[in-house]
C-alpha positions as CSV (number, residue, x, y, z in Angstrom):
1,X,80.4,75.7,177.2
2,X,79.5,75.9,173.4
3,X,77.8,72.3,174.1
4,X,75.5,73.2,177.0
5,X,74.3,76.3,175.8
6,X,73.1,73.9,172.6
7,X,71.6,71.2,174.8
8,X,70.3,74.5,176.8
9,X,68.5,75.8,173.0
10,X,67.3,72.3,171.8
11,X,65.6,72.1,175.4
12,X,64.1,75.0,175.0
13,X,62.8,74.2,171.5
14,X,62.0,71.3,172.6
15,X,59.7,72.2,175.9
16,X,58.2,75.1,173.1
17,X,56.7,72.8,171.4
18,X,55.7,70.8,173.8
19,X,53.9,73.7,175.3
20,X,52.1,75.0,172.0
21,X,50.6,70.6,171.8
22,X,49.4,71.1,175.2
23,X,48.1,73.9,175.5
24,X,46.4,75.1,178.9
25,X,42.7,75.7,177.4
26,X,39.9,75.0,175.4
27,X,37.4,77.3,174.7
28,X,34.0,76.3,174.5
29,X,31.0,78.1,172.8
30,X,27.8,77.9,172.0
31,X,26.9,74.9,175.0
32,X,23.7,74.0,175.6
33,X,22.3,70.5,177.0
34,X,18.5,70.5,177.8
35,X,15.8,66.9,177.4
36,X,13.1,67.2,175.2
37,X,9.8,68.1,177.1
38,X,7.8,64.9,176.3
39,X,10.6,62.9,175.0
40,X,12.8,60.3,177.0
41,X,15.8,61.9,174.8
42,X,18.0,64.4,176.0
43,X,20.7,66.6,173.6
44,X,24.1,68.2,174.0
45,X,26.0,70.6,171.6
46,X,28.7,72.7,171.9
47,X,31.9,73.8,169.7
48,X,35.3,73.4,170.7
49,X,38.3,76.0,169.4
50,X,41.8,76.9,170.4
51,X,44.4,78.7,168.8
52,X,42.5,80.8,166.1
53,X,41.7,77.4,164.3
54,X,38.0,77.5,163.5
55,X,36.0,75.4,166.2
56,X,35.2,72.4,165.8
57,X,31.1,71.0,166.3
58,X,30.2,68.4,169.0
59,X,27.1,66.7,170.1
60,X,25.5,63.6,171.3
61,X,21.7,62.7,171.6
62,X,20.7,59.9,175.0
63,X,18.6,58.7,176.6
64,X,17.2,60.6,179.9
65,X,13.9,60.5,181.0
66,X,13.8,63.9,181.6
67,X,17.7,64.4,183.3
68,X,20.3,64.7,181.8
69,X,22.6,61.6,181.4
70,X,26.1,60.6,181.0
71,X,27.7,61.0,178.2
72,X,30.5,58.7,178.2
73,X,32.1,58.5,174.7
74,X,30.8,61.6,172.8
75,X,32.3,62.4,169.3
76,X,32.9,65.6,167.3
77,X,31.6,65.9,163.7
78,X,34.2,68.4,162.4
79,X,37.2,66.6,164.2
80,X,37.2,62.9,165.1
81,X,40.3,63.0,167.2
82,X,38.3,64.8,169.7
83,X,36.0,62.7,171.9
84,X,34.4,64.2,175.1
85,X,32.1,63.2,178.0
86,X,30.1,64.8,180.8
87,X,29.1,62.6,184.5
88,X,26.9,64.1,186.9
89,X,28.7,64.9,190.6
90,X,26.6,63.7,193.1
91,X,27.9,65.6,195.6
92,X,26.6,68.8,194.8
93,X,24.6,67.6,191.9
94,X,26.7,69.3,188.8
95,X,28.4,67.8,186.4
96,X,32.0,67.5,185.3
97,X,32.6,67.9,181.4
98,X,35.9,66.6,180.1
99,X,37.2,66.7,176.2
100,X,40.3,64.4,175.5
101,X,42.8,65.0,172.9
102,X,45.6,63.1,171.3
103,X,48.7,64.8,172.4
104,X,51.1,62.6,170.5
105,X,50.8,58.5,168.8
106,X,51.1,57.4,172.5
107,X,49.0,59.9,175.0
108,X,46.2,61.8,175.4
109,X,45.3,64.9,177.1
110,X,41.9,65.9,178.8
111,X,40.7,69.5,179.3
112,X,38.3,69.6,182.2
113,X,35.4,72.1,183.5
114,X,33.3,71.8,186.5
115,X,29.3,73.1,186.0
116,X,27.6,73.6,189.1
117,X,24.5,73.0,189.8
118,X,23.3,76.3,190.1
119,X,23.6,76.4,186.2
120,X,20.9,73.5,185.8
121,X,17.5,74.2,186.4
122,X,14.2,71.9,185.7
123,X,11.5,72.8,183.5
124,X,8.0,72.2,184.5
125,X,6.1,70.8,181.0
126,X,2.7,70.2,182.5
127,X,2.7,66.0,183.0
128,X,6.5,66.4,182.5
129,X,9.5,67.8,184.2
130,X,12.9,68.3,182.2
131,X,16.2,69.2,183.6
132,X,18.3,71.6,181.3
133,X,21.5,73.7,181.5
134,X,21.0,77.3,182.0
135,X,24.8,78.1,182.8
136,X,26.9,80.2,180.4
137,X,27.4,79.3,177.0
138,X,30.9,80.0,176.8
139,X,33.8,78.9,179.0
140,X,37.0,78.0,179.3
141,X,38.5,74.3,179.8
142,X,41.7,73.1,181.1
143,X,43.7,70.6,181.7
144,X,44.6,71.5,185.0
145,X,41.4,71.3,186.5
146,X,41.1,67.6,185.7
């Protein structure tokens, strides 16, 4: 009995760490992603922060001719183990943002949020259009929703 109940307690410390690596979300702040009205280059920006640890900065500048593009290997200035990425959904013309994570030396986790594309709207510059995200500026991420 006395050896169960301490396979039972290393399990459980075991799984609580596990949990507090992995946690469930992300939150994201201060997102914006818009192309530059005469310009072929569009910009994203956005911090990343969990756990009361002080957020971390991300961006990434590409080429777009006025809508915005993949992004497939964007980095984080304040925190290099984050990289992070955002693909347009065709089917109903969003996009799907995704940071990854290293979870441990051998895995990686991704958080995941879908932006519909209500939230993008396209500007009208005069001899130029450019498309640029109008959504909230903060939301959550998770992992379950990759």
């Amino acid at each position: 009995m006395k050896f169960f109940t301490a396979i039972t307690l290393a399990a459980s410390a075991s799984a609580a760490t596990l949990e507090r690596k992995q946690e469930p979300s992300k939150a994201i702040s201060e997102f914006k992603a818009a192309c530059i009205p005469h310009s072929v280059r569009c910009q994203y920006s956005f911090t990343i922060s969990s756990g009361g640890l002080p957020g971390s900065h991300c961006s990434a500048e590409a080429l777009g001719g006025g809508n915005l593009p993949a992004i497939g290997d964007g980095k984080c200035e304040d925190n290099s183990a984050y990289t992070w990425g955002i693909v347009s959904t065709m089917q109903d013309g969003g996009m799907r943002f995704g940071v990854t994570y290293p979870l441990n030396s051998r895995s990686n986790i991704t958080y995941c949020h879908q932006l519909p594309a209500s939230d993008f709207v396209v500007d009208d510059n005069g001899s130029v259009q450019t498309q640029r995200y109008a959504g909230p500026t903060e939301f959550e991420i998770k992992w379950a929703d990759c």
